[in-house]
VEXNUGU-304922 format. One line per field, with one value per residue (C-alpha): x, y, z. Coordinates in steps of 0.05 Angstrom, whole numbers. Layout:
xx <- [X,...];
yy <- [Y,...];
zz <- [Z,...];
//
This chain:
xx <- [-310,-256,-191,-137,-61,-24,49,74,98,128,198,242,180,185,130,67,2,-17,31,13,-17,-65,-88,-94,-144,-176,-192,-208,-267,-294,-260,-228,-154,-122,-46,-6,44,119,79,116,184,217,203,219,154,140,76,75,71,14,-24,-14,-61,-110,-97,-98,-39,-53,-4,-18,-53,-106,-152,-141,-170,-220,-250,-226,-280,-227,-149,-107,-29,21,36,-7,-37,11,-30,-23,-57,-110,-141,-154,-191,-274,-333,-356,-277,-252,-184,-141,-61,-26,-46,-19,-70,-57,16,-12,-70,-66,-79,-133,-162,-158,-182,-250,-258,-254,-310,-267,-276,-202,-188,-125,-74,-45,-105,-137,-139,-137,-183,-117,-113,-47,-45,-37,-21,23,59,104,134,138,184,222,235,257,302,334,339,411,438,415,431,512,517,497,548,615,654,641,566,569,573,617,659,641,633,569,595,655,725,767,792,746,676,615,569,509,447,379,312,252,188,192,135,142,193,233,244,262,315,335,344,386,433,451,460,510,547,524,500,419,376,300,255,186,130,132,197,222,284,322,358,365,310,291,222,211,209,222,294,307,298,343,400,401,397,458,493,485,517,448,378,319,251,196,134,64,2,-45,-71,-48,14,66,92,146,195,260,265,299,345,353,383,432,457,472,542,568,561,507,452,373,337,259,213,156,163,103,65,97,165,185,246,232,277,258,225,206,261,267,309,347,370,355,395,404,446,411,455,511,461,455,379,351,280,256,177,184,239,213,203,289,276,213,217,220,162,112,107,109,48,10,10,-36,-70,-103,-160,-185,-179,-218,-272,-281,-286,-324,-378,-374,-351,-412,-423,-344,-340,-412,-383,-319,-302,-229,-230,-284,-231,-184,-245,-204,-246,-319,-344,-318,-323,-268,-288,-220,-221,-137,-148,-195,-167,-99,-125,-179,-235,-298,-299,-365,-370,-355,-416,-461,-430,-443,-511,-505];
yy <- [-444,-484,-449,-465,-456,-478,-478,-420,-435,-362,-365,-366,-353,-388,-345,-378,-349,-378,-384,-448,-395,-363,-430,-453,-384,-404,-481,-449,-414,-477,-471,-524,-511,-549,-533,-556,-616,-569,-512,-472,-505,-443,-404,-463,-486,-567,-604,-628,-554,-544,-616,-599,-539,-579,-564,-618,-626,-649,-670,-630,-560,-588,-617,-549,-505,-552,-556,-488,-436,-385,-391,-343,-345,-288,-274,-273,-334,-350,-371,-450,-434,-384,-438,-476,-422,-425,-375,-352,-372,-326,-301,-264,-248,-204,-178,-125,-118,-53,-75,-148,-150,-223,-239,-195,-223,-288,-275,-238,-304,-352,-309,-307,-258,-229,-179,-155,-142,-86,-38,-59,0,28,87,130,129,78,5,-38,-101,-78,-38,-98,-122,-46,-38,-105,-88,-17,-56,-100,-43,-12,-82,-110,-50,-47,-123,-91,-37,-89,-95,-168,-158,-102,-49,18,-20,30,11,42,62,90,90,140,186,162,187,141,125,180,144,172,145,169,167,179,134,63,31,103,114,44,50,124,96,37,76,123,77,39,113,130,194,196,239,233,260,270,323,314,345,306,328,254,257,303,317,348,361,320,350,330,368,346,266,277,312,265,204,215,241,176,116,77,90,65,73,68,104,76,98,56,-6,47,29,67,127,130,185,149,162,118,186,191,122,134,193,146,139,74,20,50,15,18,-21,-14,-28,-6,-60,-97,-52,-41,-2,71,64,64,4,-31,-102,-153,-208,-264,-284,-329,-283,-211,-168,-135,-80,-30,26,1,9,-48,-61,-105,-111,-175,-181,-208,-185,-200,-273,-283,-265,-314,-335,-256,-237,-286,-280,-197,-209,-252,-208,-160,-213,-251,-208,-204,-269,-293,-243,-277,-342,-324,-269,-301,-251,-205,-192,-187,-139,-101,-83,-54,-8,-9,-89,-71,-30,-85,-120,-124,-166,-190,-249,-220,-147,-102,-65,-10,42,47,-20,-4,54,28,-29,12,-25,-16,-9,-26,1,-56,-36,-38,-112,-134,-102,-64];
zz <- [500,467,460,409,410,350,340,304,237,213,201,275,303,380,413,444,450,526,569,626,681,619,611,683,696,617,649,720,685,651,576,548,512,452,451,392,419,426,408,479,472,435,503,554,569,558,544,610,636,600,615,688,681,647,576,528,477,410,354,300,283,238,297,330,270,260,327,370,370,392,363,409,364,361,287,234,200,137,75,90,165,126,88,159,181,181,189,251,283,321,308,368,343,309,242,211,159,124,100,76,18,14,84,80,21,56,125,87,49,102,142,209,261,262,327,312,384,352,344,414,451,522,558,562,476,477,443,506,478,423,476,504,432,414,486,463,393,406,462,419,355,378,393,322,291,341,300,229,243,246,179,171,171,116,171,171,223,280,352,374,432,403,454,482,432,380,376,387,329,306,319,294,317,269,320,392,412,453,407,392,462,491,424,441,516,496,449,494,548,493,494,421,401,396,363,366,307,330,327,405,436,501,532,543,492,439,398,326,302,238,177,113,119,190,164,104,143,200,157,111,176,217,222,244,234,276,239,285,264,275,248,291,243,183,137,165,121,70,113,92,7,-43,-52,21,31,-31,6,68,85,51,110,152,174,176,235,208,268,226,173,201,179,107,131,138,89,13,2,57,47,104,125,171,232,183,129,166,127,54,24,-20,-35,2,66,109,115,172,166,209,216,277,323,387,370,379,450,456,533,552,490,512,582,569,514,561,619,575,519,576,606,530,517,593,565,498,532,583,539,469,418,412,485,496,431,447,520,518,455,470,444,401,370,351,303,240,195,214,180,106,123,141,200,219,184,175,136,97,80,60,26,-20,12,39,105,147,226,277,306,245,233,301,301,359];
//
């Protein structure tokens, strides 16, 4: 199979989606790989690292779309890449479907197979190859949200950490999941004061079990806020209200981990790596679609650890078979040559929504 790697174009985006050794055990098997020319260079890897594994670098991303029968990327197509795409291509990246409408629309017009990593599941009920950004993002949450916090940035001016004499800042995290408790783990480790809001009580840190109540109270109590609730492939729910985030202490700060898939806050909207912040409410916002991708070197070798046994089995089965054997990457079919086939999407999106299985004819 040919395999295409094109640069990423989102905004501060330096991820890659194959990594030299991916591409060395892709070429081993008999595939071909395109590679974008510079399209590793945000994470330190070179053209030549990738020609010495056999892959063949190529000086724009139009020959790529136009010939790969697989394109492995990390984020999600932006409209200018959409229109490049072609029926019966398959699509492996990130997605984030049930937040976007016009990628959808776009992805069911160009009649691409779209496997989304983010729904891809494992026989234990997790999201293996979300996992990794979730840990990064929920590492890099208290230190965004430490930077939000100083005066000059719009913060309250408190030291997350606080100093003797002076107490440390309140930190709440709403979801206890990957990303909550790498961020819960971090803050305290910072010295703040964590709470974790979750309908699962662990005993790390201190907990509350969410409730309407419970989110109001702690949010116009703390001095930061990490929102990371996920709804597998669903939009993630509204739990921060415009009323809540008016009742915020003048200066905190909300670090929205969901907002790939549409936010947790009200007021939030998605930013970039270039202007990440906002102030709604006198609330510092930071809502960057793509956190991991400031720490690109450490993302990309942590995404390809777990992307790579997927992609060898599309290569190496052709989508059906690959699909039609194991139901956990059968379960990361997004869109299916103009049908939507997860449920979550469809559902957010007011679609119809046809069974992967019944669109693969199984």
């Amino acid at each position: 199979m040919l395999v295409g790697v094109p640069k990423e174009i989102k905004d501060s985006e330096y991820r890659v989606g194959l990594v030299p050794s991916a591409v060395r055990e892709l070429t081993a098997s008999g595939h071909e790989v395109v590679i974008e020319h510079n399209a590793g260079a945000g994470a330190g890897l070179t053209d030549a690292d990738y020609q010495s594994v056999g892959a063949q670098v190529v000086g724009d991303a139009d020959s790529i779309y136009a010939r790969a029968e697989l394109i492995v990327k990390v984020k999600e197509p932006l409209a200018a890449e959409r229109k490049k795409l072609r029926r019966g291509q398959i699509l492996f990246t990130y997605l984030h479907l049930a937040a976007d409408p016009e990628q959808t629309a776009d992805l069911i017009d160009s009649g691409v197979i779209a496997i989304a990593y983010e729904t891809v599941t494992s026989a234990q009920g997790s999201l293996p190859l979300l996992t990794p950004m979730s840990e990064v993002a929920g590492r890099m949450a208290p230190h965004v949200g430490a930077r939000c916090l100083e005066k000059e940035n719009g913060g309250r001016g408190v030291l997350l950490g606080g100093v003797p004499g002076v107490p440390p800042a309140d930190v709440a995290v709403l979801g206890g999941g990957v990303a909550g408790s790498h961020a819960a783990l971090i803050a305290a480790g910072m010295g703040a004061t964590v709470t974790v809001i979750d309908r699962k009580l662990g005993t790390r840190v201190r907990t509350v079990f969410s409730t309407t109540d419970a989110i109001e109270t702690l949010c116009r109590r703390a001095d930061l806020v990490i929102g990371s609730v996920l709804i597998p492939g669903a939009a993630a729910p509204k739990l921060i209200s415009a009323e809540t985030v008016r009742a915020m202490k003048p200066g905190a700060v909300i670090v929205d981990i969901a907002i790939d898939q549409g936010g947790c806050a009200a007021t939030s909207r998605p930013t970039t790596h270039s202007a990440p912040t906002y102030m709604v409410d006198d609330v510092v916002h930071y809502c960057v679609t793509n956190m991991p991708g400031a720490v690109a070197r450490t993302s990309t070798f942590a995404l390809n650890n777990v992307t790579l046994p997927f992609v060898l089995a599309l290569a190496d089965k052709g989508v059906r078979r690959a699909l039609g054997e194991d139901t956990h990457l059968r379960n990361g079919l997004n869109i299916y040559e103009g049908r939507v086939t997860h449920r979550a999407v469809a559902h957010a999106l007011k679609l119809p929504f046809t069974p992967p299985e019944a669109a693969l004819r199984l």
